[in-house]
BAFI-65411 format. One record per residue (C-alpha): residue number from 1; residue in three letters; x, y, z. Coordinates in nm, 2 decimals, always signed. Layout:
residues N
+-----+------+--------+--------+--------+
! seq ! type !      x !      y !      z !
+-----+------+--------+--------+--------+
! NUM !  ALA !      X !      Y !      Z !
...
+-----+------+--------+--------+--------+
end
This chain:
residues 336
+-----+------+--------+--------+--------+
! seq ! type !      x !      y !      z !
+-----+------+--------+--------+--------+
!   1 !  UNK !  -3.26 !  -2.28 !  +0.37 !
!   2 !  UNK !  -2.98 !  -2.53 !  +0.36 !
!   3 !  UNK !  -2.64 !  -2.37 !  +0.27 !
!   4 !  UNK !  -2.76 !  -1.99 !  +0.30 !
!   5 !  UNK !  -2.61 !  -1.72 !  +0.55 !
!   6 !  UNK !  -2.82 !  -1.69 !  +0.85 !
!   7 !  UNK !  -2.72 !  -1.35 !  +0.89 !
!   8 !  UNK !  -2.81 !  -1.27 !  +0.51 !
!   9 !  UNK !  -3.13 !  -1.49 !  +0.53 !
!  10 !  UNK !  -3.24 !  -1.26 !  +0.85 !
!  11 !  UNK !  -3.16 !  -0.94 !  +0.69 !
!  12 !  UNK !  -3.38 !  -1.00 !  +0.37 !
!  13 !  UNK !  -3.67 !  -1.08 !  +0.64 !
!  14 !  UNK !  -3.64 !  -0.79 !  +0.80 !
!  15 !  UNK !  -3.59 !  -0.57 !  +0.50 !
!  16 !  UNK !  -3.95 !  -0.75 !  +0.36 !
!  17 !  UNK !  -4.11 !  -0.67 !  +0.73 !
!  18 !  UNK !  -3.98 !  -0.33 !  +0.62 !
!  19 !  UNK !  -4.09 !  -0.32 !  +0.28 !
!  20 !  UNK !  -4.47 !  -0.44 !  +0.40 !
!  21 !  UNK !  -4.48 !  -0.23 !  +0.67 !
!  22 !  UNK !  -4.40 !  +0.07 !  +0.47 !
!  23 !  UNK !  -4.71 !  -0.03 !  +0.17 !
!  24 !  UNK !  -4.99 !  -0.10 !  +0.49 !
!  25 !  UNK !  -4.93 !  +0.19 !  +0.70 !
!  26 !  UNK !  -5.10 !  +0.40 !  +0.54 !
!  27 !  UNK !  -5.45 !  +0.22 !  +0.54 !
!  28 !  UNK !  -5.43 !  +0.14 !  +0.91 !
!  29 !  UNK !  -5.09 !  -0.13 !  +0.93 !
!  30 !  UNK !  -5.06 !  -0.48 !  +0.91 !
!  31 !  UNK !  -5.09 !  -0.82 !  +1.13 !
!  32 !  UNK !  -4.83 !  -1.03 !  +1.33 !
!  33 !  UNK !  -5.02 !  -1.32 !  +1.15 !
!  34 !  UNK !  -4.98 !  -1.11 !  +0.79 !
!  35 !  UNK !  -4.64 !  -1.08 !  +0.85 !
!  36 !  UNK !  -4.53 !  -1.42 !  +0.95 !
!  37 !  UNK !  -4.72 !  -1.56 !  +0.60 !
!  38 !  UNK !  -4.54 !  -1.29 !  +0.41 !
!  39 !  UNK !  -4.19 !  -1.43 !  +0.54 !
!  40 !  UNK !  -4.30 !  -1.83 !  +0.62 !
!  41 !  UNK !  -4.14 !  -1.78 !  +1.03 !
!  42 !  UNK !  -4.35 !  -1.82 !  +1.35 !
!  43 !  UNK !  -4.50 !  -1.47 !  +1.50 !
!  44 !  UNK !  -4.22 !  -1.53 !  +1.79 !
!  45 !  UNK !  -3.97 !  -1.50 !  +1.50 !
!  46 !  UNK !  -4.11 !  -1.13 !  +1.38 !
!  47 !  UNK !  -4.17 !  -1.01 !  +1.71 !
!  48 !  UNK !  -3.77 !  -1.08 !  +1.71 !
!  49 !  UNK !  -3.74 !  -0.90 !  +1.36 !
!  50 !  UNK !  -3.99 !  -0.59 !  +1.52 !
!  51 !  UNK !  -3.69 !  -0.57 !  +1.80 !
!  52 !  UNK !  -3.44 !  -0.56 !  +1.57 !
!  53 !  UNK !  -3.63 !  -0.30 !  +1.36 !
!  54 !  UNK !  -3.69 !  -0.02 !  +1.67 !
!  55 !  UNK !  -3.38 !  -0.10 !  +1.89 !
!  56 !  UNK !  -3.11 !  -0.20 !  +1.60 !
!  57 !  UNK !  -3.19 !  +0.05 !  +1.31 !
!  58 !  UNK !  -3.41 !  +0.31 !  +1.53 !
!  59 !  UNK !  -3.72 !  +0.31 !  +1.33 !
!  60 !  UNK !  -3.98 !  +0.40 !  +1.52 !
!  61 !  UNK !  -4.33 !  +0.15 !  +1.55 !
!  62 !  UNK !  -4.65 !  +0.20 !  +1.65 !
!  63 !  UNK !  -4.75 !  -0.16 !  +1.83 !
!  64 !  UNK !  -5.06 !  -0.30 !  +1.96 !
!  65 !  UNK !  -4.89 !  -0.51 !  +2.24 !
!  66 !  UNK !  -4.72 !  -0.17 !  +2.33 !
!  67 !  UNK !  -5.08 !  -0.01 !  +2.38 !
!  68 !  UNK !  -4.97 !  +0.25 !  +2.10 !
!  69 !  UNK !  -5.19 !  +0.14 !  +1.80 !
!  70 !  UNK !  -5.51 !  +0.31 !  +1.75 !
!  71 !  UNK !  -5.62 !  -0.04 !  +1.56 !
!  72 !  UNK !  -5.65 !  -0.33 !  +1.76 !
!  73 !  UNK !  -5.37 !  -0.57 !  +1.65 !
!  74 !  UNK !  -5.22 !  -0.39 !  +1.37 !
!  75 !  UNK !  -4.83 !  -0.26 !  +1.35 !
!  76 !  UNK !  -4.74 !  +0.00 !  +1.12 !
!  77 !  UNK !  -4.44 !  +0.28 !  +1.06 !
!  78 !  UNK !  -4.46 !  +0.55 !  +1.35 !
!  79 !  UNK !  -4.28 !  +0.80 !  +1.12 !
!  80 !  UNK !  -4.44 !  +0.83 !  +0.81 !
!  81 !  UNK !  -4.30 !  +0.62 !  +0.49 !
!  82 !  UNK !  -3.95 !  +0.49 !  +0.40 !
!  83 !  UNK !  -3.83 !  +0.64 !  +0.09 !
!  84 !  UNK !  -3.88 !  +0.40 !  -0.24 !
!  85 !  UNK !  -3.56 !  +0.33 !  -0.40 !
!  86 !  UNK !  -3.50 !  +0.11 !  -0.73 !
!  87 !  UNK !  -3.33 !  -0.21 !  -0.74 !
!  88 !  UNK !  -3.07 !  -0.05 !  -0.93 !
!  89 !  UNK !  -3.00 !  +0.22 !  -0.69 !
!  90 !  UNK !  -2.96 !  +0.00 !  -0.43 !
!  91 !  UNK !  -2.69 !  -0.25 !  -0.58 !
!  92 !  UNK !  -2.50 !  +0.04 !  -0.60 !
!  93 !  UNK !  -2.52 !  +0.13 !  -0.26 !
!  94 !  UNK !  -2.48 !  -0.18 !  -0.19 !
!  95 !  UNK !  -2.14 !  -0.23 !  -0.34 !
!  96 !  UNK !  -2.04 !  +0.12 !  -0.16 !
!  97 !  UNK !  -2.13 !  -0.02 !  +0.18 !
!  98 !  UNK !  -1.92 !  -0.35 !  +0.09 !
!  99 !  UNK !  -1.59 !  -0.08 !  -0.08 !
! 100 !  UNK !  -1.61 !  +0.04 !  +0.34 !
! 101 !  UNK !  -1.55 !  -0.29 !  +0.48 !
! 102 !  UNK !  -1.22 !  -0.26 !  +0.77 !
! 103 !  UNK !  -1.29 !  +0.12 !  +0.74 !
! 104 !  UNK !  -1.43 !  +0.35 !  +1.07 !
! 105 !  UNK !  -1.77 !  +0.31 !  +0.90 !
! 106 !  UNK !  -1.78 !  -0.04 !  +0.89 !
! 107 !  UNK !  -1.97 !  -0.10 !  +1.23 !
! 108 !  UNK !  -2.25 !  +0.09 !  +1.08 !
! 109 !  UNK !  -2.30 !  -0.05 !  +0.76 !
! 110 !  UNK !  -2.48 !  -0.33 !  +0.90 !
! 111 !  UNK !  -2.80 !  -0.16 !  +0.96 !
! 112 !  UNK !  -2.78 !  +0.03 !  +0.65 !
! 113 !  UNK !  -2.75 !  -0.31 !  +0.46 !
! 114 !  UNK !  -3.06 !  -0.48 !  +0.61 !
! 115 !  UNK !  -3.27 !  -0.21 !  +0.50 !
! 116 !  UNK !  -3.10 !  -0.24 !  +0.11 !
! 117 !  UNK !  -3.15 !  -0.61 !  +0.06 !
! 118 !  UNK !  -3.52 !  -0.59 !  +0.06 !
! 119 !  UNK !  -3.51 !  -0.30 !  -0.23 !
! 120 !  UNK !  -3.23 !  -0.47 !  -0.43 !
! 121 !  UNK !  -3.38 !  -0.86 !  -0.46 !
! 122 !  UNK !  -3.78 !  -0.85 !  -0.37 !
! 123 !  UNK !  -3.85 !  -0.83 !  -0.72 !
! 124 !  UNK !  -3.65 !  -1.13 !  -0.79 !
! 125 !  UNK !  -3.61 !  -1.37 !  -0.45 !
! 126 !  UNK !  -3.73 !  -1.51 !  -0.15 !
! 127 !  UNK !  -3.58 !  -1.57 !  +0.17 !
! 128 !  UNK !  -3.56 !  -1.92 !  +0.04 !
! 129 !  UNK !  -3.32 !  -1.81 !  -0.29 !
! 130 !  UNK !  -3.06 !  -1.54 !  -0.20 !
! 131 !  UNK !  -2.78 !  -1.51 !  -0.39 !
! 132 !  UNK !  -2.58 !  -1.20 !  -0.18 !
! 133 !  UNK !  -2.30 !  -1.43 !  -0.03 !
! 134 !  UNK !  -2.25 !  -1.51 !  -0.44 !
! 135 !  UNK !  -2.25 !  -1.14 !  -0.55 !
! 136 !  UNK !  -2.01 !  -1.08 !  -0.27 !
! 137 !  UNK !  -1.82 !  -1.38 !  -0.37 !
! 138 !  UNK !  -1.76 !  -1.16 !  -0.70 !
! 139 !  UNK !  -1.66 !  -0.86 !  -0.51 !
! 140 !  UNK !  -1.30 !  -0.81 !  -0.45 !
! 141 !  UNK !  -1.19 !  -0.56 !  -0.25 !
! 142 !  UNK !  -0.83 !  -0.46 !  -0.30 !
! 143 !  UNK !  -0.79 !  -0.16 !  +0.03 !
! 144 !  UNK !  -0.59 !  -0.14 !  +0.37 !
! 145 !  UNK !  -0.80 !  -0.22 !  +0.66 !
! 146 !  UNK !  -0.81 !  -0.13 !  +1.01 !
! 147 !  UNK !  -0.73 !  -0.35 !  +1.30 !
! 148 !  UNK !  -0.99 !  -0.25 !  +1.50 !
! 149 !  UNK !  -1.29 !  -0.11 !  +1.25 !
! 150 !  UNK !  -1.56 !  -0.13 !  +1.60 !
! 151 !  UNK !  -1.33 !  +0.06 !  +1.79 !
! 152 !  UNK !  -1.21 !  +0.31 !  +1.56 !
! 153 !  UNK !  -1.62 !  +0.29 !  +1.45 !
! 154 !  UNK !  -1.72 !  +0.41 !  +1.80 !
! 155 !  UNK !  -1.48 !  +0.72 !  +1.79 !
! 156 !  UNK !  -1.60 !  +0.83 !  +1.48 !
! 157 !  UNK !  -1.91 !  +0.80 !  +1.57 !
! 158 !  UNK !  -1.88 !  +1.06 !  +1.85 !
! 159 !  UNK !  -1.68 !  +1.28 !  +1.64 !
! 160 !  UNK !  -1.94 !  +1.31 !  +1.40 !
! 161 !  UNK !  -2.21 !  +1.36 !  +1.69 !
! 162 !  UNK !  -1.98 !  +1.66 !  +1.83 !
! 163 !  UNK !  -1.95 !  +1.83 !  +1.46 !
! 164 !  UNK !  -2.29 !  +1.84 !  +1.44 !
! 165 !  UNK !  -2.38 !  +1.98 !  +1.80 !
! 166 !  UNK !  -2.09 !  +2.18 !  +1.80 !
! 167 !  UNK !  -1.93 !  +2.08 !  +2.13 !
! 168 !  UNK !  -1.58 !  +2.04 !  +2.24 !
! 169 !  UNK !  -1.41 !  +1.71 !  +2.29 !
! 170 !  UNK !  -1.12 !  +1.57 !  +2.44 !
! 171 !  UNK !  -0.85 !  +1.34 !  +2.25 !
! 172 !  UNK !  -0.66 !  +1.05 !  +2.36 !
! 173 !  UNK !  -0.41 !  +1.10 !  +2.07 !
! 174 !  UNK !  -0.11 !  +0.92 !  +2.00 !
! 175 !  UNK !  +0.12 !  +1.16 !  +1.78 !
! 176 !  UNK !  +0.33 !  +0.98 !  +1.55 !
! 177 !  UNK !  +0.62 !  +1.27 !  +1.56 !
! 178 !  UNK !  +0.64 !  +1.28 !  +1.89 !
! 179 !  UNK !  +0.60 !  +0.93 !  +1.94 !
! 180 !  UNK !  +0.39 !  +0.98 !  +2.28 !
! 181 !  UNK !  +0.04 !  +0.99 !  +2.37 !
! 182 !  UNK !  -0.07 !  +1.30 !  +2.44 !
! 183 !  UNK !  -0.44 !  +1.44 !  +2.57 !
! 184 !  UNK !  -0.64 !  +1.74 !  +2.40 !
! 185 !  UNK !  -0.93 !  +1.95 !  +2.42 !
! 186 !  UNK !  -1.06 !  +2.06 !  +2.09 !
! 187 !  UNK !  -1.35 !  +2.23 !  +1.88 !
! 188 !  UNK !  -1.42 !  +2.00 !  +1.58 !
! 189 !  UNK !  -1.47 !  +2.21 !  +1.22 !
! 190 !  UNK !  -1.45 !  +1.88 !  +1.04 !
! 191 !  UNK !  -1.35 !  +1.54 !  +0.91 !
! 192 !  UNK !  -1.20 !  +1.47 !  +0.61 !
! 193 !  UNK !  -1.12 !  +1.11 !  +0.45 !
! 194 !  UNK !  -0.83 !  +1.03 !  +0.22 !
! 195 !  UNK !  -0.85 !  +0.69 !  +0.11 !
! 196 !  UNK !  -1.10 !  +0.54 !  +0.37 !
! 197 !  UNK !  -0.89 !  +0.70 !  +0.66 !
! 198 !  UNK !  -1.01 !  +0.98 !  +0.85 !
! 199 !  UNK !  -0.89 !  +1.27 !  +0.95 !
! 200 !  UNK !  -1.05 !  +1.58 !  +1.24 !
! 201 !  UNK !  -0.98 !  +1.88 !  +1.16 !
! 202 !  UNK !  -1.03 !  +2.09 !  +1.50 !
! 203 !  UNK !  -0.89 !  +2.42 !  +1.69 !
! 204 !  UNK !  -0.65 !  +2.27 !  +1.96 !
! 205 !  UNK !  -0.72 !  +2.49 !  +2.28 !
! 206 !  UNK !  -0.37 !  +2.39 !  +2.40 !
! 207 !  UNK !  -0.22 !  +2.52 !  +2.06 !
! 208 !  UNK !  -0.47 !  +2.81 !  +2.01 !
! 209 !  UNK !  -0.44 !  +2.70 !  +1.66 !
! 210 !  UNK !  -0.63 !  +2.48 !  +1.38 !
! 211 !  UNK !  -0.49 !  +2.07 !  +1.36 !
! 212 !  UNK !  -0.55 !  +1.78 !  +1.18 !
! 213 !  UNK !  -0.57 !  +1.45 !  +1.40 !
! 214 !  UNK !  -0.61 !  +1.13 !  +1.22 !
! 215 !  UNK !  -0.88 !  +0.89 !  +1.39 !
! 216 !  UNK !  -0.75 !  +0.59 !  +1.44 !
! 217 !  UNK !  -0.46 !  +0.74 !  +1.63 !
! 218 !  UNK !  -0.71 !  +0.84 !  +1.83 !
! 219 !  UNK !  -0.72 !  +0.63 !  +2.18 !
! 220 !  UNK !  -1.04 !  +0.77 !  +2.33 !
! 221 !  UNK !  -1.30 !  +1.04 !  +2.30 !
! 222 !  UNK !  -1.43 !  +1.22 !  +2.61 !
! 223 !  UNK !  -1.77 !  +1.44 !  +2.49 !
! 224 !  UNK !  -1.76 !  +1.80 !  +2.67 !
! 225 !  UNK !  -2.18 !  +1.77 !  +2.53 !
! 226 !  UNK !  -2.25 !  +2.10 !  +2.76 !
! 227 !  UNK !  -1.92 !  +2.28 !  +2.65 !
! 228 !  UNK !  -2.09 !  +2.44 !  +2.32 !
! 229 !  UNK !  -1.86 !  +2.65 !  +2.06 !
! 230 !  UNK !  -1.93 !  +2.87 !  +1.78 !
! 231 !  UNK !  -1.87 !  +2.75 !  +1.46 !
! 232 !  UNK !  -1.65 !  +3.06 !  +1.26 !
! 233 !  UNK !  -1.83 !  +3.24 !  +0.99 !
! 234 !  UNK !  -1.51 !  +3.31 !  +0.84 !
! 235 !  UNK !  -1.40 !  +2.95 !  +0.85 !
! 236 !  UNK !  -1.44 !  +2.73 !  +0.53 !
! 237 !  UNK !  -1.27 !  +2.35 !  +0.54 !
! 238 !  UNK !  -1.29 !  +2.36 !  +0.16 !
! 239 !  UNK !  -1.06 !  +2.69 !  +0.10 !
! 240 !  UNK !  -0.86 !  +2.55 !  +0.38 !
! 241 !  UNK !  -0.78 !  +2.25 !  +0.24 !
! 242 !  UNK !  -0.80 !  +2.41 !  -0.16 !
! 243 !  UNK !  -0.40 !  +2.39 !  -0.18 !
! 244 !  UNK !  -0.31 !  +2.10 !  +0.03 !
! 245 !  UNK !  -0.19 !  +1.80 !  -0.16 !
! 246 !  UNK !  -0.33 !  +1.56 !  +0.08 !
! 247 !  UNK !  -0.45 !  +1.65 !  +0.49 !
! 248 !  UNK !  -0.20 !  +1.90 !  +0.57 !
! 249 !  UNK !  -0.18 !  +2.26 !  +0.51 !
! 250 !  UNK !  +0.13 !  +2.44 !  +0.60 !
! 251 !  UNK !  +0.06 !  +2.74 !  +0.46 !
! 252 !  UNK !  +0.41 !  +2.65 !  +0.21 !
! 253 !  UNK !  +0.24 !  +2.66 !  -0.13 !
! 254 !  UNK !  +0.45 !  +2.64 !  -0.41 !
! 255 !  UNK !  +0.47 !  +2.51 !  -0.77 !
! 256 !  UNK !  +0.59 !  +2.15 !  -0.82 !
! 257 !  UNK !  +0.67 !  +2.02 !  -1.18 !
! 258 !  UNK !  +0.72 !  +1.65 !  -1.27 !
! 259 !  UNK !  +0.80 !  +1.46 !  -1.59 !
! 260 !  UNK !  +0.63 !  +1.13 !  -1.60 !
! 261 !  UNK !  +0.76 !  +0.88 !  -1.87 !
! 262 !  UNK !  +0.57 !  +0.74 !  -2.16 !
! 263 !  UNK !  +0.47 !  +0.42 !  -1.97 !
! 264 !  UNK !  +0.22 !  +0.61 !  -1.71 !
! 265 !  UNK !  +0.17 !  +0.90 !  -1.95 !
! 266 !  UNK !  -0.18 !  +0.77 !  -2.00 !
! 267 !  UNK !  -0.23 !  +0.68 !  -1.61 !
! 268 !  UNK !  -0.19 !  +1.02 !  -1.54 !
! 269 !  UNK !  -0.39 !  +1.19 !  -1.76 !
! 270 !  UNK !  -0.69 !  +1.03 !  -1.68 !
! 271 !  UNK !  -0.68 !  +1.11 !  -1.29 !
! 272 !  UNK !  -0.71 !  +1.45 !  -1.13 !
! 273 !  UNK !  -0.47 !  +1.41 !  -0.82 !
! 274 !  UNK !  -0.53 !  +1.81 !  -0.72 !
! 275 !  UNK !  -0.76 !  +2.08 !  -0.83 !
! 276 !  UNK !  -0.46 !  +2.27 !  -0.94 !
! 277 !  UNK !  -0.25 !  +1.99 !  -1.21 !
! 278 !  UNK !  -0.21 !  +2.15 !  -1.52 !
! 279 !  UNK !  -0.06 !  +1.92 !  -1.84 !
! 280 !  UNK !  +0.20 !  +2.15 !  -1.97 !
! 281 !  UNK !  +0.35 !  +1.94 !  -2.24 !
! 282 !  UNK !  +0.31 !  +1.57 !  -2.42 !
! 283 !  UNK !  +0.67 !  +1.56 !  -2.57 !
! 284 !  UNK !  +0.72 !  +1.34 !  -2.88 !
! 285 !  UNK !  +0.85 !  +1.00 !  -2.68 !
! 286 !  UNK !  +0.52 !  +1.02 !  -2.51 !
! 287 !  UNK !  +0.64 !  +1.20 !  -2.19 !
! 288 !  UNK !  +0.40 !  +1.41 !  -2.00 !
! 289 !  UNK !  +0.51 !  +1.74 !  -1.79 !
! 290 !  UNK !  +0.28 !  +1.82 !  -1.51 !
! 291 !  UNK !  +0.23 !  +2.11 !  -1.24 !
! 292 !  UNK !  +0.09 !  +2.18 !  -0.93 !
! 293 !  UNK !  +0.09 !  +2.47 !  -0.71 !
! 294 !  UNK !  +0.03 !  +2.27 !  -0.37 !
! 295 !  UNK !  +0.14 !  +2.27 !  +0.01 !
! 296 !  UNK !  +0.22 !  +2.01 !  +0.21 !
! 297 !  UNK !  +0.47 !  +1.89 !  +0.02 !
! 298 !  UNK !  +0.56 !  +1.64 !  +0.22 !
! 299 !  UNK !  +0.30 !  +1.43 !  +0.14 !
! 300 !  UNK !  +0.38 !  +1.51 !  -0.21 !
! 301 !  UNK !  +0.72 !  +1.38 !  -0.14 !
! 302 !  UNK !  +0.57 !  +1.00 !  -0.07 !
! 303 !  UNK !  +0.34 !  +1.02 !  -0.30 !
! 304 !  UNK !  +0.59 !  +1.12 !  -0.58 !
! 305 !  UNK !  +0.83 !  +0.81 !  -0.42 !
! 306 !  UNK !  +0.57 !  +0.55 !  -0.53 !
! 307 !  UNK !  +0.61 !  +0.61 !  -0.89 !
! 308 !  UNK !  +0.98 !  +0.50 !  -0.87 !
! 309 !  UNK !  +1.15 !  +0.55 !  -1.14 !
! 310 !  UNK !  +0.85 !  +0.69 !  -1.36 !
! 311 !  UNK !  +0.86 !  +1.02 !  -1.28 !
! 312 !  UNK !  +1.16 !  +1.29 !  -1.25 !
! 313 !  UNK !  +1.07 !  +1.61 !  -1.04 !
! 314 !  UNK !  +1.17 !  +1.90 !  -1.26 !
! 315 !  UNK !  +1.14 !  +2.20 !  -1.02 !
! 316 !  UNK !  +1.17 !  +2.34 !  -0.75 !
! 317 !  UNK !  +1.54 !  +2.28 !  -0.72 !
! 318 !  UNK !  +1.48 !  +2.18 !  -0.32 !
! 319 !  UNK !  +1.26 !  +1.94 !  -0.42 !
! 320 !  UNK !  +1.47 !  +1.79 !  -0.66 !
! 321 !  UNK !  +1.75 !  +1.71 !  -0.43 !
! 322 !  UNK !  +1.53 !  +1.62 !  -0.17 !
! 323 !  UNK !  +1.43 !  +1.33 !  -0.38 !
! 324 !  UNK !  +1.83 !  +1.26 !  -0.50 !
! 325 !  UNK !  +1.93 !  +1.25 !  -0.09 !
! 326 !  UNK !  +1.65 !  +0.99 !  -0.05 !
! 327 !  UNK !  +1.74 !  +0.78 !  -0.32 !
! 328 !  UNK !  +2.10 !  +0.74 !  -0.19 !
! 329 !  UNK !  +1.94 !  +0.65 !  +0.15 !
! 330 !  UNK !  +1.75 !  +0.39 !  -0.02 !
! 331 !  UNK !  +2.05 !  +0.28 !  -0.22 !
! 332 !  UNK !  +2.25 !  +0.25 !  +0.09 !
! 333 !  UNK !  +2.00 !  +0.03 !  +0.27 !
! 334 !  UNK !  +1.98 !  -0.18 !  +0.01 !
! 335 !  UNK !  +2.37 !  -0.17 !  -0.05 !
! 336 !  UNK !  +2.54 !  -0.54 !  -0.02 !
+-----+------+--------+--------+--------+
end
């Protein structure tokens, strides 16, 4: 196994445990000695791999050396059967776990992965011939990253817990317009992600009134796990978030026109950057006019910066010299 990825090498092992365990449960399981021929390692390497299986990725087994197996010196799933998935599936989760590395999900995608590599190459390879460092190798992933992916990871993590349990939390926040760190007690209603950052939506009891908190301005997470809340019939986070242009509703919706010129004309066209863009008008040099009836403009406003000089804002007038006052700010700080 000269030259391969330990890591990698263990993973496809364990996924193959996996795989084998799944096919002999149902007649009764399968042997330490089975297994160890299946992946050439010693029996003290699998009950390693076994470990890893229960304590690392929580699937529950049934094992003789644990006086839980009804046949003597047989292991087999405690929880029924994994669900079969094609080699062609699981590349393409595969490539989906890799598009979230440096994102709050990255500390979980480990686990997830050892389970895919059995699925995705036991048709082809053995532990002996693995080429997932090369198909990595040809996977570029151009997307910020977090400093701290485990940290941020571990926050998420109870977020997601408390959404689903429906109990309060407290937040260790650092607020960018304030510029201090501040501590609340919320209700999560839900998490939303905008280009692999995440964002809580919750109902600050301080502010008796619904905010958005983006994670990884998050410090800390204190559970309240026995302070339960009742999640509002009346509250949807898809209509609330219908008319925002990115995490932030205001409540300020109004119609935005921009003129984009011929060069991103076709950029534009095939993306839908809100549920509301309408293309009013291809003019003959190849110009596109487009509108949006959006809040939270002033994401809008950076967004719209990005495209330089590519795109005029037509209306509303506010907007429009919005845009002209921060292009002489740029000009002057760039000004010799």
């Amino acid at each position: 196994m000269a030259g391969s990825n330990p890591e990698t090498t263990k993973a496809l092992r364990v996924a193959k445990l996996l795989d084998l365990l799944n096919k002999k449960s149902p007649y009764g399981g399968v042997s330490c000695r089975e297994m160890a021929e299946a992946c050439e390692v010693s029996t003290r390497s699998i009950h390693r791999y076994l470990d890893h299986i229960e304590n690392d990725l929580r699937i529950p087994l049934v094992r003789p050396e644990k006086n839980t197996s009804r046949k003597e010196g047989l292991y087999r799933l405690d929880a029924g059967y994994l669900p079969p998935i094609s080699p062609e599936k699981a590349l393409i989760i595969f490539l989906s776990l890799l598009q979230q590395k440096g994102s709050a999900l990255a500390g979980h995608i480990s686990e997830i992965k050892d389970v895919l590599l059995g699925t995705l190459f036991k048709y082809k390879y053995s532990p002996q011939s693995l080429p997932v460092e090369q198909l990595q190798e040809r996977i570029h992933i151009v997307e910020e990253q977090l400093v701290d992916p485990a940290g941020v990871g571990r926050i998420f993590a109870v977020l997601a817990q408390s959404l689903r349990e429906c109990y309060r939390v407290k937040l260790f926040y650092f607020s960018a317009h304030s510029n201090q760190n501040t501590e609340r007690v919320v209700e999560p209603y839900g998490l939303i992600c905008k280009r692999h950052n995440w964002y809580l939506v919750a109902r600050c009891l301080t502010r008796k009134a619904i905010r958005v908190f983006r994670v990884d301005q998050i410090n800390d997470v204190f559970p309240y796990s026995s302070e339960r809340f009742v999640y509002p019939t009346d509250f949807s986070l898809k209509e609330y978030m219908a008319r925002s242009w990115g995490v932030i509703n205001d409540g300020e919706s109004c119609k935005v026109r921009l003129k984009f010129r011929p060069e991103v004309a076709h950029r534009v066209k095939k993306l839908v950057y809100h549920p509301s863009q309408v293309i009013e008008k291809q003019l003959e040099d190849g110009s596109v006019i487009m509108s949006f009836e959006a809040c939270g403009l002033a994401e809008m406003k950076t967004w719209i910066v990005q495209w330089g000089e590519m795109v005029e804002v037509l209306e509303p007038d506010w907007l429009r010299k919005d845009m002209r006052e921060s292009a002489h700010r740029l000009l002057a700080l760039y000004k010799v």
